[in-house]
C-alpha positions as a Markdown table, in Angstrom:
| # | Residue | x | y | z |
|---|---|---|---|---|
| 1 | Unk | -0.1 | -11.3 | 4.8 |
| 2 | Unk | 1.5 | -11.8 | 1.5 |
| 3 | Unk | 2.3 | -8.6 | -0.5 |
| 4 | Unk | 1.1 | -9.3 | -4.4 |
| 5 | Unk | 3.1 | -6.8 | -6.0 |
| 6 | Unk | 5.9 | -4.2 | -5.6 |
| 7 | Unk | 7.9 | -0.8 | -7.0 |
| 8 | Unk | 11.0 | 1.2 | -6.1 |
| 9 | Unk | 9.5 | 3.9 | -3.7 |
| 10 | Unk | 10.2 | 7.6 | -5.3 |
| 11 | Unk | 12.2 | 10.3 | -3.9 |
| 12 | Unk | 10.6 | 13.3 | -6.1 |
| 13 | Unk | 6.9 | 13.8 | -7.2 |
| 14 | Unk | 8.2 | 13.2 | -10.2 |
| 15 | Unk | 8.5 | 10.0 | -9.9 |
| 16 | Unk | 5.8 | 9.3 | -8.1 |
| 17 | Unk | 3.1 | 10.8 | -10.3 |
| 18 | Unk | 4.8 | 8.4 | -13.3 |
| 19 | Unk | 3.7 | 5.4 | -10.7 |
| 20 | Unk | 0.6 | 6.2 | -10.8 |
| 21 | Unk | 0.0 | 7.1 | -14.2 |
| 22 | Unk | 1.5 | 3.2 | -15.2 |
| 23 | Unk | -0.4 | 1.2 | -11.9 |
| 24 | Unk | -3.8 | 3.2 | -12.5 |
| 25 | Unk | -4.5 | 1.1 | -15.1 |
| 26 | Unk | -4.4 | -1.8 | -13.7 |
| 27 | Unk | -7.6 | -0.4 | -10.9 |
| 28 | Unk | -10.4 | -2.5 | -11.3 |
| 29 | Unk | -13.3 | -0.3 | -9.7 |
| 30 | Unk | -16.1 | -3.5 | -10.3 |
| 31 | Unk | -16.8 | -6.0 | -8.0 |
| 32 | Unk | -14.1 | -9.1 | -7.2 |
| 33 | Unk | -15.0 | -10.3 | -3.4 |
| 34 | Unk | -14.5 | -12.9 | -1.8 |
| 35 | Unk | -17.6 | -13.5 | 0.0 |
| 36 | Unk | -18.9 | -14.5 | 2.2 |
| 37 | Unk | -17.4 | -11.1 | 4.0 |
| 38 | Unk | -16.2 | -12.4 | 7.3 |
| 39 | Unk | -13.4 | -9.8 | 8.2 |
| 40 | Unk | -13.1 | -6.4 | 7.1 |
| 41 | Unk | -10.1 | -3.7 | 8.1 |
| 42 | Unk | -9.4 | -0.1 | 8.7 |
| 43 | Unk | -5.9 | 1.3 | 7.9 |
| 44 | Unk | -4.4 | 4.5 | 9.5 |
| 45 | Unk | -1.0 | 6.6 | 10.2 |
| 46 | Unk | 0.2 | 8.8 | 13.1 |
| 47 | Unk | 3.7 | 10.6 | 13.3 |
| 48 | Unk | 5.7 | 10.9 | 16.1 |
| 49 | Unk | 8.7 | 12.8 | 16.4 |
| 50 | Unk | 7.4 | 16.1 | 14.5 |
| 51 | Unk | 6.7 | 13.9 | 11.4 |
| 52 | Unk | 9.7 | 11.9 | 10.8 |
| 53 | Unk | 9.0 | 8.6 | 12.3 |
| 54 | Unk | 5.1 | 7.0 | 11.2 |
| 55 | Unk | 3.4 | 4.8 | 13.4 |
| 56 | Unk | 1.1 | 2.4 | 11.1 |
| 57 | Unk | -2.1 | 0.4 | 12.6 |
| 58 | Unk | -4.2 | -2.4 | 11.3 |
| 59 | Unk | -7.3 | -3.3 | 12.7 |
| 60 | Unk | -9.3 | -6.4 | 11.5 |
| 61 | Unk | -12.8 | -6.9 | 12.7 |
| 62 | Unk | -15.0 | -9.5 | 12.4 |
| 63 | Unk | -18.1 | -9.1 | 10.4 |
| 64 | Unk | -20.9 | -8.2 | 10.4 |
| 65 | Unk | -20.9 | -7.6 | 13.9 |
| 66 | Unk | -17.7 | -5.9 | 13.9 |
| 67 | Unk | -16.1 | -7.0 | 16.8 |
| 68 | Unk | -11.9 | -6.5 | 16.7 |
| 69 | Unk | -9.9 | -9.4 | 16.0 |
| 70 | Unk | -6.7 | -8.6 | 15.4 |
| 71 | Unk | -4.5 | -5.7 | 15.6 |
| 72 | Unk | -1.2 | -4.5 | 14.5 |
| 73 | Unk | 1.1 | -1.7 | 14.6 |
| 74 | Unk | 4.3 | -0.7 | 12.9 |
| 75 | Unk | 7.2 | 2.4 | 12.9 |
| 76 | Unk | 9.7 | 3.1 | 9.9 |
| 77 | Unk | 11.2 | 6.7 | 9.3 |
| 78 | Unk | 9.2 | 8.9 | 7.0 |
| 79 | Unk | 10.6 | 9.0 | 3.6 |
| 80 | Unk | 8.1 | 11.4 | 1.8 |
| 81 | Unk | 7.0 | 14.7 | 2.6 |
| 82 | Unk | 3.4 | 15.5 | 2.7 |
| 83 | Unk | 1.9 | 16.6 | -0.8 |
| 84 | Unk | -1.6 | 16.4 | -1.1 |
| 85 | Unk | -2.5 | 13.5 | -3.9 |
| 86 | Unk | 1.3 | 12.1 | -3.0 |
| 87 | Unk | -0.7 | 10.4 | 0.4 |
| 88 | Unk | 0.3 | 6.8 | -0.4 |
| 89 | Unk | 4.0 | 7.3 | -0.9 |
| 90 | Unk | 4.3 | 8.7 | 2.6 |
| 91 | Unk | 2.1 | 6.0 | 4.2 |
| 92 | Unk | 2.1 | 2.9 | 2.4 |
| 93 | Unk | 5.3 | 1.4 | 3.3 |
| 94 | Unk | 5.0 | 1.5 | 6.9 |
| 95 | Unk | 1.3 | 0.4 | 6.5 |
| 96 | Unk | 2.4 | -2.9 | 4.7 |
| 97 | Unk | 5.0 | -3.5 | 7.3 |
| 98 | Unk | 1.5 | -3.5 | 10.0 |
| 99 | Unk | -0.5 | -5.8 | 7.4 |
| 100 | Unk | 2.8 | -8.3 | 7.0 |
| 101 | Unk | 2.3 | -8.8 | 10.5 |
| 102 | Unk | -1.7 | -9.5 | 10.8 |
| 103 | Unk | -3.2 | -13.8 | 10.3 |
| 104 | Unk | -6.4 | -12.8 | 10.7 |
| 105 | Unk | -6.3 | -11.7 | 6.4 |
| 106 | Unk | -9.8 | -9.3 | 5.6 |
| 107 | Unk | -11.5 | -9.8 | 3.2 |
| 108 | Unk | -12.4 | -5.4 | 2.6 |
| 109 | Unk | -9.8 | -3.1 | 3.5 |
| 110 | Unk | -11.0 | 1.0 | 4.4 |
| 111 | Unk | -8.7 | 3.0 | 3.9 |
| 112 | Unk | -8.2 | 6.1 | 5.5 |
| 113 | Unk | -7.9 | 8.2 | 2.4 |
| 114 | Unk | -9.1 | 8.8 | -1.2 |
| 115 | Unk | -9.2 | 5.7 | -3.6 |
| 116 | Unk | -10.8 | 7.3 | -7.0 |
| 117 | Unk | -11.5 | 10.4 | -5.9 |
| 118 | Unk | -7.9 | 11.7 | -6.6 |
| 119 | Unk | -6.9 | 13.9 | -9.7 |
| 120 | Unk | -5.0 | 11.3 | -11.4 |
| 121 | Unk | -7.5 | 8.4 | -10.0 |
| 122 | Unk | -5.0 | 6.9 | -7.6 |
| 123 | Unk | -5.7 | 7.5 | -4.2 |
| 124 | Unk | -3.5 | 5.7 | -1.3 |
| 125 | Unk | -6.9 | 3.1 | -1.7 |
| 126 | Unk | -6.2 | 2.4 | -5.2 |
| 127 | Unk | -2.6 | 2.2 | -4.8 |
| 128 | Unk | -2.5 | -0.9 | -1.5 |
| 129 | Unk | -5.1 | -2.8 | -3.2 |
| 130 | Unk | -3.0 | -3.0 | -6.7 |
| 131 | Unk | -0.1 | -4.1 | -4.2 |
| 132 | Unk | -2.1 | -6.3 | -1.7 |
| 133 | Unk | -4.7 | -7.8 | -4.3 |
| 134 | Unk | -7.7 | -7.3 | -1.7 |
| 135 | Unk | -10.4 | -5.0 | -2.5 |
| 136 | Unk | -10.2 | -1.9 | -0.7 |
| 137 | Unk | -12.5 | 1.4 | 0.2 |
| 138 | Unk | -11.4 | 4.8 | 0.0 |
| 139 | Unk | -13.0 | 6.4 | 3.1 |
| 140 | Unk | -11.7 | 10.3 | 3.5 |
| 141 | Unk | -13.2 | 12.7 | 6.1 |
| 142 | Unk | -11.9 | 15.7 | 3.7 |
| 143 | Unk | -12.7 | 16.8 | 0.0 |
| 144 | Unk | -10.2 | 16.5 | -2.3 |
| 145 | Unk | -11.3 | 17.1 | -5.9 |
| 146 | Unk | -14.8 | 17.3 | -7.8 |
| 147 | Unk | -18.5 | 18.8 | -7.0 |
| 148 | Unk | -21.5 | 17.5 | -5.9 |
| 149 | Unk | -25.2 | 18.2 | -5.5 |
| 150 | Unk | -26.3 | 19.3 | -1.8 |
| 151 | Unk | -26.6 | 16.3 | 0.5 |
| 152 | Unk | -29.5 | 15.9 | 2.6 |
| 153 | Unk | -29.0 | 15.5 | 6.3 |
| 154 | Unk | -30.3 | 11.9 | 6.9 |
| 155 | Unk | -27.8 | 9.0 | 7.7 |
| 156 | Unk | -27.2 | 7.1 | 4.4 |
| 157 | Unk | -27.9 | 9.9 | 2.0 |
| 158 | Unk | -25.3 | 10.4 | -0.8 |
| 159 | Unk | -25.0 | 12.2 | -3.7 |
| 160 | Unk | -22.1 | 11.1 | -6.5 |
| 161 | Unk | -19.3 | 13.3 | -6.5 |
| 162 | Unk | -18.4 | 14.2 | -10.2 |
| 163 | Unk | -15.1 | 15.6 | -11.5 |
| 164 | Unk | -14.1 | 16.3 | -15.5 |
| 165 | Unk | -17.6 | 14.6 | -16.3 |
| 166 | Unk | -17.0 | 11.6 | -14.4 |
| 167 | Unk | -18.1 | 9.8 | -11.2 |
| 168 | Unk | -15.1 | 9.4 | -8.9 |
| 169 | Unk | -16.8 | 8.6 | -5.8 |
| 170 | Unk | -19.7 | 9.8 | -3.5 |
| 171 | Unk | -20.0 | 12.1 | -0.3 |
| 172 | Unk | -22.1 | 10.1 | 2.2 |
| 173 | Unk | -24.2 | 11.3 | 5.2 |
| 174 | Unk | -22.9 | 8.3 | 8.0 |
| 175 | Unk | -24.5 | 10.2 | 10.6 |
| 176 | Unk | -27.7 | 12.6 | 10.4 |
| 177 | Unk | -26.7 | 15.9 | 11.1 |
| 178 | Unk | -23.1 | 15.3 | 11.0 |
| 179 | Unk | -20.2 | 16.5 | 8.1 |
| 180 | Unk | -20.0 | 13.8 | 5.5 |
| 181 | Unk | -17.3 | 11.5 | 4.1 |
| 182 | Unk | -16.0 | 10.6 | 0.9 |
| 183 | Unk | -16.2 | 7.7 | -0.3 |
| 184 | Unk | -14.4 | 6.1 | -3.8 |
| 185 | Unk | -13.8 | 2.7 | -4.9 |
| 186 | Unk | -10.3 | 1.5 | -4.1 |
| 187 | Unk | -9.4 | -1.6 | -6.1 |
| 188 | Unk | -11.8 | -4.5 | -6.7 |
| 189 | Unk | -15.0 | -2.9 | -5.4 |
| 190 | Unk | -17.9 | -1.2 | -7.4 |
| 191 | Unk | -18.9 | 2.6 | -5.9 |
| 192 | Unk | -22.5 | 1.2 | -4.9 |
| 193 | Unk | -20.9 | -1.6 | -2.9 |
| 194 | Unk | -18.1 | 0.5 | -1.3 |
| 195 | Unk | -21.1 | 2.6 | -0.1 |
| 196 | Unk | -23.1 | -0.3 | 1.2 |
| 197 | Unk | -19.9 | -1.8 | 3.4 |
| 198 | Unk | -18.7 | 1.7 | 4.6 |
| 199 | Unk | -22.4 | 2.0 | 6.4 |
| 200 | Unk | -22.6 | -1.4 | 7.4 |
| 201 | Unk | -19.5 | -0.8 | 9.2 |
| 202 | Unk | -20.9 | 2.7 | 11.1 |
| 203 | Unk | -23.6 | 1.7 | 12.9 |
| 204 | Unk | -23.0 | 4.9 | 15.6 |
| 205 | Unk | -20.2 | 7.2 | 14.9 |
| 206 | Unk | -19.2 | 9.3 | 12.1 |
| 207 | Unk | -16.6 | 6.8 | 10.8 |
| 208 | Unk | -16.3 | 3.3 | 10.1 |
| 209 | Unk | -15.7 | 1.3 | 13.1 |
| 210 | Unk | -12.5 | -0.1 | 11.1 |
| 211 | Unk | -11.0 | 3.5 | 10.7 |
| 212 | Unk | -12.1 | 4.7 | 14.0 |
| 213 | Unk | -10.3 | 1.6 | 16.4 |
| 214 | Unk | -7.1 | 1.9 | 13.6 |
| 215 | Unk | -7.5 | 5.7 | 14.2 |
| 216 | Unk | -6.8 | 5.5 | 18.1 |
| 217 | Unk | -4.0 | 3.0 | 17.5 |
| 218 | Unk | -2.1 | 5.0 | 15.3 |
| 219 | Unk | -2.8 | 7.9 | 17.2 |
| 220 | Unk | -2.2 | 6.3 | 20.9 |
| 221 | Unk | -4.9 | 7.7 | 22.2 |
């Protein structure tokens, strides 16, 4: 996979909350797909070695009928400390290392992670789309930032998820009965339609099918 556009990866928060203030701009949160959608692809990290050694996974699956097509894993040293809404400069360069190595290139990317839905509006989604030019979801199985009305229990209800006046994502129901997600727009992907693919892609569990399989690579199990 060709990578569209890099930075100099920061040392201090600093620095990396100026990144994001100068590439948020350039999120487009409408739609720009290639369809038709025949491959989409979840994202996801483990650590090994107490944290300073992350192990990267792709997973490409076909779609709709999400079958796996490809896989991909990759290890580089860990080179920023965990900060929450600091997520992608901690992950993101051993996660482009896994993509770099993939033929099968999707055409949706879910990531594991908040796209909008971030104080600053530049979740780890937001952030490998700009650099990878493919729209991408952010799916996260935690809250972050904003408020929201109370969510029925039904599979596919949502309600939008609001912060400072604004809409920066939703928290969907993928499973009746069971906790919610959160779901933003990453980078070339409207919030409606990042919605529609993430439950088109969990047809059982709670997550995707993408972030699940990437999930148990990353993690080994």
């Amino acid at each position: 996979m060709k990578i569209y556009q890099s930075h100099p990866w920061p040392s201090t928060v600093e620095e990396a909350t100026t990144i994001q203030e100068t590439l948020r701009n350039q999120v487009i949160i409408t739609d720009q797909l290639d369809e038709p959608i025949q491959y989409v692809a979840g994202v996801d990290m483990g650590f090994l070695e107490d944290g300073k050694m992350c192990r990267a996974a792709v997973a490409v699956l076909s779609f709709p009928d999400l079958k796996v097509v490809e896989t991909s894993l990759a290890y580089r040293p860990t080179s920023f400390p965990y900060i929450p809404g600091f997520l992608s400069f901690r992950e993101i360069p051993a996660i482009l290392d896994a993509l770099e190595k993939i033929q099968t290139i999707p055409n949706i990317i879910l990531c594991d992670g908040q796209g909008t839905a971030h104080p600053r509006r530049f979740g780890i989604a937001c952030h490998l789309g700009i650099i990878i030019d493919i729209p991408t979801i952010g799916v996260a199985k935690s809250w972050l930032i904003g408020n929201h009305a109370e969510l029925p229990e039904s599979k596919g209800s949502w309600q939008p998820l609001i912060h400072k006046n604004e809409t920066i994502g939703a928290v969907l129901r993928t499973r009746t009965g069971v906790k919610p997600l959160y779901i933003s727009s990453g980078h070339r992907i409207s919030l409606t339609t990042a919605i529609d693919y993430v439950l088109r892609c969990t047809p059982k569990y709670r997550l995707p099918e993408t972030t699940r399989i990437a999930d148990k690579l990353a993690s080994d199990r």
